[in-house]
N, C-alpha and C positions, 0 to 999 in steps of 0.2 A: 289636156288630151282626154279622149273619153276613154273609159277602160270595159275589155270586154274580160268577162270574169266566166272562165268556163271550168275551171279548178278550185275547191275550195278546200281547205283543210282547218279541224278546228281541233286545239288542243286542248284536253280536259273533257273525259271519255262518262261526265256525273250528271247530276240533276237536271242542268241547265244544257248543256250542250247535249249530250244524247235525245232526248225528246227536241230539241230545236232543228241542229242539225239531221236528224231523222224526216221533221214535216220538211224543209228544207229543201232535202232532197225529195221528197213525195211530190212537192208544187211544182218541182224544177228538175226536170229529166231529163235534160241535156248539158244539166250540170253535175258535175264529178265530186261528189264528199265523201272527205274522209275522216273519221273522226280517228286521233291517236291518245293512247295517252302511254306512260311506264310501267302502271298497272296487268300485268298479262293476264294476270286472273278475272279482272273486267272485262277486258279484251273478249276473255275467251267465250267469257258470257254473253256478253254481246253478240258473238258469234256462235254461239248454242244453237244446233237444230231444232230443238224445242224452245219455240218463243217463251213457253212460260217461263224457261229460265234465265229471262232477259235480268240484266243488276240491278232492272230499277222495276217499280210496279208502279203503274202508272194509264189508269185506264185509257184505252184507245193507242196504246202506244204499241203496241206488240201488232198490231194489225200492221201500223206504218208502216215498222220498220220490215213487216213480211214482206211487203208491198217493194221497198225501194231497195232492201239489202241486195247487194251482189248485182245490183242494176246501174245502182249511180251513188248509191252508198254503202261505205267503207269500214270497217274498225281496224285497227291496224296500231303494232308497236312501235312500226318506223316513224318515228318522229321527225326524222332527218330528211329523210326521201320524202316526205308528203308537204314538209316545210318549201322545197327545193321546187317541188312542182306546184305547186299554190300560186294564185292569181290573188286570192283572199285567203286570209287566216285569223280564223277568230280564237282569241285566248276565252278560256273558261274553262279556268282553275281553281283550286281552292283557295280562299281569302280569309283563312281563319282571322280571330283576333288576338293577339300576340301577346302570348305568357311569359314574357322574358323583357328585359330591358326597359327603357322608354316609353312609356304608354300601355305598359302591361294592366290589360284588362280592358283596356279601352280601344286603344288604336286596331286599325287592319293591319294584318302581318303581309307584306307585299312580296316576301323571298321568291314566292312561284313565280307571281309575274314577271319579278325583274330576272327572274329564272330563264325565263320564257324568250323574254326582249333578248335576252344574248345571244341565245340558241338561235333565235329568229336573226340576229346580225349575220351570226358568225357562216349561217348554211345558205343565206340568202344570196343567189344570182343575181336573180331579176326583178324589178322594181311590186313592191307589196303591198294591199293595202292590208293594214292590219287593225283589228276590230276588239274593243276592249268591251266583252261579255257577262265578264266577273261581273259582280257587285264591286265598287272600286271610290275609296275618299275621291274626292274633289281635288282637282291638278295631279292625278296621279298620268293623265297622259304625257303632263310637262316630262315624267322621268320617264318614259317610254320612248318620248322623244328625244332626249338628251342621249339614252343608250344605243336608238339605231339611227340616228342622225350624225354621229358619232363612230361609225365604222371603218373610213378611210377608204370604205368600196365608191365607186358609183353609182351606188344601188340606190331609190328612190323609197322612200316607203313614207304613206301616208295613214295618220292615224284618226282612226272615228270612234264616237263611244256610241254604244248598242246595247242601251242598260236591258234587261230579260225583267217582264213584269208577269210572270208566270205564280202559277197558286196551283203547289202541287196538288193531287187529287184532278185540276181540273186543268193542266199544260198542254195538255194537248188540243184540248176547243180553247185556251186562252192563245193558241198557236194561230190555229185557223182564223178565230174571231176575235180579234183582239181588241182592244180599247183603239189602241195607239201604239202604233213602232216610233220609236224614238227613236233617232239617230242625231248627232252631235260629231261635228267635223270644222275645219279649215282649208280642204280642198275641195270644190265645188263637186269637181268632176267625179271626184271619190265618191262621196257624199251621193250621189245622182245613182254612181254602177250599184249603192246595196239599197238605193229606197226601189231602183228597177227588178232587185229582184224579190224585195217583199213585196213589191207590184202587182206580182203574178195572179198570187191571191186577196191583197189586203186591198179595200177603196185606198186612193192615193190621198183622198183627204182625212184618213186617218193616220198616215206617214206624216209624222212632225219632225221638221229638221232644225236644228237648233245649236250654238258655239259646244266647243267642246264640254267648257266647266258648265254650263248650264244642262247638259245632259247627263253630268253625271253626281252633280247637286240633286238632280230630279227624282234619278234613282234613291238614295239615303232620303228624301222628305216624304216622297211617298209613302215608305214603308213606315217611316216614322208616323205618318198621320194617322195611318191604319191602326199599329199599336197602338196611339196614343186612344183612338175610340175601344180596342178594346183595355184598356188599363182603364178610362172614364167609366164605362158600365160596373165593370169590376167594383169599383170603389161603390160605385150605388148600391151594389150585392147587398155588402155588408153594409152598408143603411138601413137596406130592407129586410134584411134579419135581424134588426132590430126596434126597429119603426112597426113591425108588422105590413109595411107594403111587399107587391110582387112585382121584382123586378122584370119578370115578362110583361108584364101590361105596363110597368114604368116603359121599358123600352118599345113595347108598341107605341103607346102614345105619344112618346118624344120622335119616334124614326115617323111617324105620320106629316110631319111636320117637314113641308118641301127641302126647307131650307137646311135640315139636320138629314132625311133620309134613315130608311130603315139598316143599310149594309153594316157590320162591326159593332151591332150592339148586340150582342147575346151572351150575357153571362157565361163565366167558366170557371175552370180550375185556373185557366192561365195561357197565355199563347205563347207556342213554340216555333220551332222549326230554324234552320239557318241564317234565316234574314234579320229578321224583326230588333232582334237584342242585338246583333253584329251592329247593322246598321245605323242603332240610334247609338249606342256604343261610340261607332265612328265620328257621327254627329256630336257626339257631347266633346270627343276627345278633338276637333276640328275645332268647334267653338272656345273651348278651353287655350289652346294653340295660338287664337288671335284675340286672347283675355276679354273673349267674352262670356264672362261667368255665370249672367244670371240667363243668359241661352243656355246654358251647358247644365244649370239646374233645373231648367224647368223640363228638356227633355229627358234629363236622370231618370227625376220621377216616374216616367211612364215606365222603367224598370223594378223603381222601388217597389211600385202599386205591385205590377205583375208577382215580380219574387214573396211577398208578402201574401201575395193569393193565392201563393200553392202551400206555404207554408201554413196559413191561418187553414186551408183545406186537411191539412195533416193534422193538423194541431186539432179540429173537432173529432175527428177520427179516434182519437188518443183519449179525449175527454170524453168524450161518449160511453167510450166504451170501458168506462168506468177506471177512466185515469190510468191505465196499464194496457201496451197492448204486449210487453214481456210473455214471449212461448205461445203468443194466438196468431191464428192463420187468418191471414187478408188476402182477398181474394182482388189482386187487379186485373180490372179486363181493360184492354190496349195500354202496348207502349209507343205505338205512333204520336206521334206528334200532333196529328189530324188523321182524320177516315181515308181511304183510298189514295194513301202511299205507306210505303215502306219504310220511309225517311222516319230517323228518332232523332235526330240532332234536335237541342233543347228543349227535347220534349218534356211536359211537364211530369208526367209520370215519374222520369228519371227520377224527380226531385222529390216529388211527394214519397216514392219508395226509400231512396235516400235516409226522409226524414223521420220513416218509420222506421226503420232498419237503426237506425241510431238508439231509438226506445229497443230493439232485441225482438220486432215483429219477426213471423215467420209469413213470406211473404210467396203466394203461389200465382206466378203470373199469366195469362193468354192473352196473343195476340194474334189475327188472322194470317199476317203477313210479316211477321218481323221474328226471325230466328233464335234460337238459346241464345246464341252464340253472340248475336251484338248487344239481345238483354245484359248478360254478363260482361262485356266487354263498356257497353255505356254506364254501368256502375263502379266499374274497375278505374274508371277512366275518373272518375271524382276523388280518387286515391282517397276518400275517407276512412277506408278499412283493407285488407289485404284479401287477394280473390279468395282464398281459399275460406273465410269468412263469408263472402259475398253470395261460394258454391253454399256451403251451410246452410245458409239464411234465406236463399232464392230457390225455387223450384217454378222452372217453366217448362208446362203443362199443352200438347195438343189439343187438349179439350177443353172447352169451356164450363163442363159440367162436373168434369175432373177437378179442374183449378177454384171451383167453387165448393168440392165435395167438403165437408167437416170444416167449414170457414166458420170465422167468426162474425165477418163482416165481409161486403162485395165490393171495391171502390171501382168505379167508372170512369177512366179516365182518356178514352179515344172514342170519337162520337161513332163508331160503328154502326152502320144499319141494322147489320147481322143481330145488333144485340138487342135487339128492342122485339125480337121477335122469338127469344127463345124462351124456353119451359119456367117461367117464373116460379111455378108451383113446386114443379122437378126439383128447380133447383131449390128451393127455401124447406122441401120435404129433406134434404143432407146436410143441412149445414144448422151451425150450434144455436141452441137457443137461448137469447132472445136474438133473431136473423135483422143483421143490418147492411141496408143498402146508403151508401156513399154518393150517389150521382154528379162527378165534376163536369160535367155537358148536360144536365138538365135533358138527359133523354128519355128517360122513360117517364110512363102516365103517372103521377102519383097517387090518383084513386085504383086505378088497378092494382097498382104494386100494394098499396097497402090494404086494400081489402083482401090480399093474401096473408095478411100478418106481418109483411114486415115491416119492423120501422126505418123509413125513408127519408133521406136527409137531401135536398138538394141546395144550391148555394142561389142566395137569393128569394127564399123564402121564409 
């Protein structure tokens, strides 16, 4: 039977569904979304007169959602009532990786979704498709389907995977233009109502439909390959800083190369953000699962590398600066994860400050977009020390000229635009002498900066 889908409701009001659901509803005006989540205080945000104070920062995303709120798009706490009237419903929830029990450390924690699956059993009328958004292991639909196949209604609900290949900073044009919508199902007709409505805007020969476990295999490899190119440059770094090569023309000349490609080769402190480490994470603990071990080491690795390249970044930091950074003030600028969002989930910053803070740094941070208040809470959250410790030892700074005042040293640790254009001079004329710059994104010139006197460290040189 074909389904006409004139309702949609998606639960999980974050990253992924707010900016999806948002263009969504932009492309499709005669369709009804509503995004819910339990959250009221997102909610509320969400629904702020002032677009700037949307929950998420996200360029081009405040305009959308100016455009479609209160027209055909929704935020809302009723989970139940938008469940009930839903034609579609997509979950995208959070999928932490689960600190407790059975695969602590490694596996996906699934309690939201199968949260979600019940909720969705237990309010559901009329027959559903339901769209799995998360990031989510491989056969995680088998138990979606066991849950609402299983309700003793005769309620029909069809399940498709709709993995989100979104790269924040840029979710909004990856919304519009996308590589590829992947979709992944077992009812044909399902399958057909959500490729017709990314139809709207997307060529139809970029809508790939595919069984269910292969679409959401797709999701976990991808991000996995990604990682794994940048953990590969990474390792070059430290070649190069010892070899005397430069890892920027290493990686020019190898991305020249059709077959390699320039994308994910640019040296860093380290990649972050929700996906990356979740997902090979998953992959490793999957592979482990059906004892295949040496799958399971080789994509470790890509985390070993990473974790080892923020630390080896901290660790020059400590040595440089003449083996003590005890009572000296470092100056970080970004705790984002990446430039142009808000998001700090495992960002590398965290870690590198972490590992300063551990040596008894005095640590002043700026970031354009990311508040005291989740600084201190992303370090709380590593329980390495007790807040009131954390309040001591961290001061976050409005200004970036503030946060650098009477430092010892500047670490660079969110590729910021903004910062590549501010007062070098200003700033190296306040801060302690002899003035050291950190650069873990290789952003700034290094003849400029040091024709200003300071000494310039970047990774991979």
């Amino acid at each position: 039977m074909a389904f006409n889908v004139k309702k949609i409701c998606c639960i999980g009001a974050g990253y992924v569904g707010g900016p999806t659901m948002s263009v969504v509803a932009q492309q499709c005006p005669d369709i009804e979304v509503t995004l819910v989540d339990m959250n009221t205080a997102r909610i509320a945000a969400w629904n702020a007169a002032d677009l700037n104070e949307l929950p998420i920062y996200e360029p081009g995303l405040a305009e959308v959602v100016g455009e479609a709120r209160n027209r055909n798009l929704f935020f809302s706490t009723e989970i139940e009532k938008a469940i009930q009237e839903a034609d579609m419903i997509f979950i995208s929830v959070n999928t932490p990786t689960k600190n407790y029990g059975k695969g602590k450390g490694m596996a996906a924690d699934l309690k939201f979704i199968e949260l979600c699956a019940r909720q969705i059993a237990e309010v559901s009328t009329t027959d559903k498709i339901v769209v799995e958004k998360s990031t989510l292991p491989v056969r995680t639909a088998a138990a979606l389907k066991s849950i609402l196949h299983n309700t003793g209604s005769a309620v029909n609900f069809h399940i498709l995977s709709n993995p989100e290949f979104l790269a924040e900073g840029t979710a909004i044009q990856d919304l519009l233009n996308p590589d590829r919508v992947l979709i992944g199902g077992e009812n044909e007709d399902a399958i057909q109502a959500l490729v017709a409505i990314y139809a709207r805007w997307v060529p139809t020969d970029r809508i790939l439909t595919t069984n269910l476990w292969s679409s959401e295999l797709s999701k976990l490899t991808a991000n996995a390959f990604l990682a794994q190119r940048v953990s590969s440059i990474n390792s070059i770094s430290e070649l190069c800083e010892k070899t005397g090569a430069n890892v920027e023309e290493v990686a020019k000349a190898i991305g020249m190369d059709s077959r390699i490609g320039a994308k994910f080769l640019k040296a860093s402190v380290g990649f972050g953000g929700s996906c990356f480490q979740k997902d090979i994470l998953n992959l490793v603990y999957i592979a482990r699962s059906y004892n295949l071990q040496e799958v399971a080491n080789y994509w470790e690795q890509v985390i070993l590398m990473n974790d080892h390249q923020k630390h080896r970044f901290a660790d020059n930091i400590i040595q440089t600066l003449f083996n003590t950074v005890n009572g000296k003030k470092i100056a970080i600028l970004g705790w984002a994860f990446k430039k142009d969002t808000n998001d700090t989930r495992e960002s590398a910053a965290i870690y590198v400050a972490d590992h300063l803070l551990n040596e008894m740094a005095n640590l002043s941070v700026y970031d354009p977009k990311v508040p005291a208040e989740k600084i201190y809470i992303d370090l709380d959250n590593l329980n390495t020390r007790n807040a009131a410790e954390n309040q001591s030892l961290v001061t976050v700074s409005a200004d970036p000229y503030e946060a650098c005042k009477d430092a010892h040293a500047v670490a660079i640790l969110t590729e910021w635009d903004a910062f590549k254009d501010y007062d070098w001079a200003k700033i190296k004329a306040h801060m302690k002498k002899p003035a050291f710059i950190f650069d873990g994104r290789k952003l700034l010139n290094r003849q400029q900066i040091e024709s200003l006197g300071f000494n310039y460290y970047a990774i991979g040189e």
